[in-house]
C-alpha positions as CSV (number, residue, x, y, z in Angstrom):
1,X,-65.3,64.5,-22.5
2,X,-63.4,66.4,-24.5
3,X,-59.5,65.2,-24.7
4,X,-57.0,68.4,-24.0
5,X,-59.6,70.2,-25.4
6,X,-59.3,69.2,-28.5
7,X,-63.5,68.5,-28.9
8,X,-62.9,65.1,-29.8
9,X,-63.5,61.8,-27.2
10,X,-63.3,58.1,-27.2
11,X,-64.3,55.0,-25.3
12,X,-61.3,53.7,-22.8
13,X,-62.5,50.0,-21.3
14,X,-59.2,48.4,-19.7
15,X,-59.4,44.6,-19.7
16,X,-57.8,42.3,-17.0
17,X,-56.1,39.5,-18.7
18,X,-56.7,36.3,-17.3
19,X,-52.7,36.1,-17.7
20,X,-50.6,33.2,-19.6
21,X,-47.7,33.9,-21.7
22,X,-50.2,32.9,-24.6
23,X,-52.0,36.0,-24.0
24,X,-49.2,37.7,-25.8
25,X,-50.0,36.6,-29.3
26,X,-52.5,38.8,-30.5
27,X,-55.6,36.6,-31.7
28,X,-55.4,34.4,-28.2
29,X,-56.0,38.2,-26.9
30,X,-58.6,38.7,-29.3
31,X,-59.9,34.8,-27.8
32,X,-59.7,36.4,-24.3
33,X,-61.8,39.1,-25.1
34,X,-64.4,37.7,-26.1
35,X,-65.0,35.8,-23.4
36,X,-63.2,32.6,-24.8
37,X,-60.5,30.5,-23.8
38,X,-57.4,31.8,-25.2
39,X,-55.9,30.3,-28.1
40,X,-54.4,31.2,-31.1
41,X,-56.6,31.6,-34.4
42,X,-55.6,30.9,-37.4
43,X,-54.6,32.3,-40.2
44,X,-56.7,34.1,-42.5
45,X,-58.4,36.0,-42.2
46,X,-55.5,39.0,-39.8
47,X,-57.3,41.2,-37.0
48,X,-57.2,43.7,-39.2
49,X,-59.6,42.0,-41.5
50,X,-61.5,40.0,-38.6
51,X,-60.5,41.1,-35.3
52,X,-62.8,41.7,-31.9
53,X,-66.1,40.3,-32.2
54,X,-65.6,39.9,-36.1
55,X,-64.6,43.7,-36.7
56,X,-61.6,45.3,-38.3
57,X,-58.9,45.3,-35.4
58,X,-55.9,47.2,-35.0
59,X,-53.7,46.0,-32.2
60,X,-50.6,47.6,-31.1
61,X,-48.3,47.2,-27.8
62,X,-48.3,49.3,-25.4
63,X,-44.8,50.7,-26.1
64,X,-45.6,51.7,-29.6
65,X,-48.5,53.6,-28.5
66,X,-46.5,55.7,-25.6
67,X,-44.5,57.0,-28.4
68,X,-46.9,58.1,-31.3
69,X,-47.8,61.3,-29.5
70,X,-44.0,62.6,-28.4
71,X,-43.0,61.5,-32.6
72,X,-45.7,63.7,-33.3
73,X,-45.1,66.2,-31.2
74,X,-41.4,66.4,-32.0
75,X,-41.8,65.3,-35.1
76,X,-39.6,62.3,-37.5
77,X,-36.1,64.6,-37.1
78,X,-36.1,64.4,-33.8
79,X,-37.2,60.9,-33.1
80,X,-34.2,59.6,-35.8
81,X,-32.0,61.5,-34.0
82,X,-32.6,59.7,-30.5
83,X,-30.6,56.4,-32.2
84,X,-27.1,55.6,-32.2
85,X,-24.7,54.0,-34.3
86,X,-26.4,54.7,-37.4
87,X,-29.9,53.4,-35.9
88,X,-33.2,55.5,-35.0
89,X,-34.9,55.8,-32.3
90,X,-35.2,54.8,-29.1
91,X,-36.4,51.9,-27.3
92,X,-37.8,50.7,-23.7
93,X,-36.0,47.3,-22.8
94,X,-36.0,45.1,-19.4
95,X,-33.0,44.2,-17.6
96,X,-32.8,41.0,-15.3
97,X,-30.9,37.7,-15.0
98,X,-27.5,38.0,-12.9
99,X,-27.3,41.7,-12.9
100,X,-27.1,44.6,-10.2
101,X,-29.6,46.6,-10.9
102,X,-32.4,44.8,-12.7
103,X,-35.3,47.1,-14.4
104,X,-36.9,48.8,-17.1
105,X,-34.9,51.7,-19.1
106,X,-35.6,53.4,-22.2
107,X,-32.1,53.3,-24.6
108,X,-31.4,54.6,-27.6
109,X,-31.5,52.2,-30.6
110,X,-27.9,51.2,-31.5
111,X,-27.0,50.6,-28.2
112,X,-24.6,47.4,-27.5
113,X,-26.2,45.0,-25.5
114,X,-23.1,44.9,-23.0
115,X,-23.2,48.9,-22.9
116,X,-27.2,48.2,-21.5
117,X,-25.8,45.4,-18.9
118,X,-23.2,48.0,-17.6
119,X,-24.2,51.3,-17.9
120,X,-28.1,50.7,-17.1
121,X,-28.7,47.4,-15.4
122,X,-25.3,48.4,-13.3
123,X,-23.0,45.3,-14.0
124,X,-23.1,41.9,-13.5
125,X,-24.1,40.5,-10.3
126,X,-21.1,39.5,-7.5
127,X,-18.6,40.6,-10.3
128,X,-19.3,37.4,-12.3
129,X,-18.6,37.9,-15.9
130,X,-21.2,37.7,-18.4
131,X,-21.3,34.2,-20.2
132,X,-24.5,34.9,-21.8
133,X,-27.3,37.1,-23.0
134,X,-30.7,37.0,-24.3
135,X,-31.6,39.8,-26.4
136,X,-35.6,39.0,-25.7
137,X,-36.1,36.8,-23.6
138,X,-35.7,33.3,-24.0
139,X,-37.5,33.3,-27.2
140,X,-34.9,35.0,-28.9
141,X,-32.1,32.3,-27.5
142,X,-29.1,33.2,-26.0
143,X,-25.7,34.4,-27.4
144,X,-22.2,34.2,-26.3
145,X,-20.5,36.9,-24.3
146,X,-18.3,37.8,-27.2
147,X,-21.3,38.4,-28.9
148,X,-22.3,40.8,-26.7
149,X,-21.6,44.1,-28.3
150,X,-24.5,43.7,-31.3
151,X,-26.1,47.1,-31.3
152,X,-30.1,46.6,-30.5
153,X,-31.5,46.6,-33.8
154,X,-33.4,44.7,-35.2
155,X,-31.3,44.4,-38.5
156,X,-28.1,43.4,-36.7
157,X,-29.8,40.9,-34.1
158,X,-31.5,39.0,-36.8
159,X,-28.3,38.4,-38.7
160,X,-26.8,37.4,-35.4
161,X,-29.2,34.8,-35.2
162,X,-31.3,36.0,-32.5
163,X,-34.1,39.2,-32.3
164,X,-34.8,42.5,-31.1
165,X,-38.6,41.6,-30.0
166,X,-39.9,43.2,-26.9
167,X,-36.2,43.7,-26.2
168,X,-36.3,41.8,-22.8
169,X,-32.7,41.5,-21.8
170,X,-31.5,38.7,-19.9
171,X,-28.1,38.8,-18.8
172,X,-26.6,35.4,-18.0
173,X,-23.2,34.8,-15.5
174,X,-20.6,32.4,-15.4
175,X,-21.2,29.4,-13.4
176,X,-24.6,29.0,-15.1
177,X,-25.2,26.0,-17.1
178,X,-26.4,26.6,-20.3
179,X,-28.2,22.6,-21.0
180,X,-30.1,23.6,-17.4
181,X,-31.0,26.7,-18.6
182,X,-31.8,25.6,-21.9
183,X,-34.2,23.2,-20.0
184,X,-35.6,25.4,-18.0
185,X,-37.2,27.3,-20.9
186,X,-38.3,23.8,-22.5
187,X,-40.4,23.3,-19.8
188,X,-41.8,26.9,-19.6
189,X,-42.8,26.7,-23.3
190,X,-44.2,23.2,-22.7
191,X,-46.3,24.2,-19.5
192,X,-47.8,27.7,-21.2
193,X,-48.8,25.7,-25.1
194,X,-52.2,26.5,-25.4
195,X,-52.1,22.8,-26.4
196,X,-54.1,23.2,-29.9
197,X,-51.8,22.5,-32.5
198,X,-49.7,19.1,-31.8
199,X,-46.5,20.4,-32.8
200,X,-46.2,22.8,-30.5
201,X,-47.9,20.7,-27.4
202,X,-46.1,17.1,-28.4
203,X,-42.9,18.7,-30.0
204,X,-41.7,20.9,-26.6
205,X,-42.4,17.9,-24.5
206,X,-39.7,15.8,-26.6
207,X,-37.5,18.4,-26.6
208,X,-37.8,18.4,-22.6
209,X,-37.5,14.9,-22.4
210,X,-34.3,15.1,-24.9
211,X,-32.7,17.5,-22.5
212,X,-33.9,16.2,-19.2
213,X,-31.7,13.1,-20.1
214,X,-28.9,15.1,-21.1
215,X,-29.1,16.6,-17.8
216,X,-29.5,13.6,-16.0
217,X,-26.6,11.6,-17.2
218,X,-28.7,9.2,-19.7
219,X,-28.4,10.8,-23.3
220,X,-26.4,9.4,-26.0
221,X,-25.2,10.5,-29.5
222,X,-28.3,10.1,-30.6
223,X,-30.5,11.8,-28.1
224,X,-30.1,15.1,-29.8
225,X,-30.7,13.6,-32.9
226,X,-33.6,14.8,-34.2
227,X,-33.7,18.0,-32.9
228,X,-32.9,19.6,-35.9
229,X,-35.8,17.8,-37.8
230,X,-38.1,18.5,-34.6
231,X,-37.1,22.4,-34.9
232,X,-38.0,22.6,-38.5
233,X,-41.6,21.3,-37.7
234,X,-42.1,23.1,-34.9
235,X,-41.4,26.1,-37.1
236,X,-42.9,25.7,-40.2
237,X,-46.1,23.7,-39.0
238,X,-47.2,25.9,-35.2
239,X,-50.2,28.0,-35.5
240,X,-48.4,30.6,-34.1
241,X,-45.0,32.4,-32.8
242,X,-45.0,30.4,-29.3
243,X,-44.4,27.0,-31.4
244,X,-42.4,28.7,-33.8
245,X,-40.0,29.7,-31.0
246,X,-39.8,26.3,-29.1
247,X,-36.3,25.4,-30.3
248,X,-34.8,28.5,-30.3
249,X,-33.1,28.5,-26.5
250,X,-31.9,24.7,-27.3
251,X,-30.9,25.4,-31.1
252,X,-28.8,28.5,-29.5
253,X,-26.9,26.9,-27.3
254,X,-25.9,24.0,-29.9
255,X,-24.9,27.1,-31.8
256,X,-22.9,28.4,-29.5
257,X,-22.0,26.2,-26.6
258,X,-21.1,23.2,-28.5
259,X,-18.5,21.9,-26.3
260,X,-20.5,22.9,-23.2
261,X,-23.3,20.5,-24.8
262,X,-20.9,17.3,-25.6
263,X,-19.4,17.3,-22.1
264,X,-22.6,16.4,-20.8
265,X,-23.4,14.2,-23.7
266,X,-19.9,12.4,-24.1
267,X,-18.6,12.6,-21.1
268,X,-21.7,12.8,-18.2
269,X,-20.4,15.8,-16.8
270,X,-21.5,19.1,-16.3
271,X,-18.8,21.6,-16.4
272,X,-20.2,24.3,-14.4
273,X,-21.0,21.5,-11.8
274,X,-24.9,21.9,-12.0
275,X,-26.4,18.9,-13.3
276,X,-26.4,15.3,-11.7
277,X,-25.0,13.7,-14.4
278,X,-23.7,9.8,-14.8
């Protein structure tokens, strides 16, 4: 057929995913594809060398293909003009955690964080105040409250320590406990490794045993120990982003909950009365 006239026409085949967070590195999509079980490649030769079925692949998300035709239609000008705070754009983020209105909004880049917790997402839940938030999702780790007012941009979030990514916004309340939380995650990055490189399938095991026992009461000073060694392999040595990303919920709340972290450690107690304990 001929697409708005234009004379020209292409091929549209949609593939149901066979689901996993995995899925969302591009060569374990790639895997799925074709039919296989889906892992990460590695690396050499890119997609765009050796993609589907051996061919040249480009690969893009969804997001960035909705807005190709408007920029073009509009033109650069107008899409620069969309951003705020000296940013461009715009950008579609979700909303959830401990807010009132959780959902999917599109923002203009430059945006604070807190301004997309209030004004979008409609506040925090119950009228709790905000202790934390994760830019994107628990791969990108969480930051304080008083950090809440970094623009989204992908400039500004990495030199807080954290990252724009899919920009999946998690807005986290007083009252939660950031160890739980933190091992929460562990255990949703141990259960969804693909399991094909060790780091990644025996390193986010240890790190859920490490905090499992600070939760429970039974850590020490040197529970915690290696974790900085652990996160260094984990990045440097994972085939791909999943690995890589392992320690960043527990390295972020080191960062910034330190005290929250040694209550539990030094004393056995949780302060926000959530965990067991001694």
């Amino acid at each position: 057929t001929s697409v708005l006239g234009s004379g020209m026409a292409f091929d549209l085949e949609i593939f149901t995913s066979p689901g996993g967070y995995i899925c969302g590195e591009e060569t374990a999509l790639l895997e799925a594809l074709e039919g296989k079980r889906a892992q990460p490649r590695l690396k050499p030769s890119l997609p765009v060398v050796s993609g589907l079925f051996g061919k040249p692949t480009v690969i893009n998300n969804v997001e960035t293909l909705a807005y190709v035709p408007v920029i073009l239609a509009r033109g650069a000008d107008w899409w620069r003009a969309q951003g705020v705070n000296g940013c461009a754009g715009l950008k579609v983020v979700g909303v959830s955690g401990h807010v009132r209105r959780p959902g999917v909004f599109e923002v203009s880049m430059g945006t604070a964080l807190r301004d997309v917790i209030e004004r979008q997402a409609g506040g925090m839940l119950d009228g709790r105040a905000l202790k934390a938030v994760a830019p994107s999702g628990a791969s990108s780790g969480f930051l304080p409250a008083s950090m809440a007012d970094v623009p989204l941009d992908f400039a500004a979030l990495q030199k807080a320590g954290s990252m724009l990514g899919s920009g999946a916004i998690v807005a986290i309340a007083e009252g939660t406990c950031m160890v739980d939380l933190a091992l929460n995650v562990a255990r949703f990055f141990a259960r969804e490794s693909c399991g094909k490189c060790w780091p990644c399938r025996v390193g986010s095991e240890k790190i859920v045993e490490m905090l499992a026992a600070v939760t429970d009461g039974t850590a020490d000073a040197a529970t915690l120990a290696p974790i900085d060694e652990l996160s260094q392999t984990l990045v440097l040595s994972s085939i791909c982003g999943l690995g890589q990303v392992v320690p960043s919920p527990i390295g972020s709340v080191l960062r910034h909950f330190p005290d929250e972290v040694a209550a539990h450690v030094q004393d056995g107690r949780c302060p926000e009365g959530v965990c067991r304990g001694r």
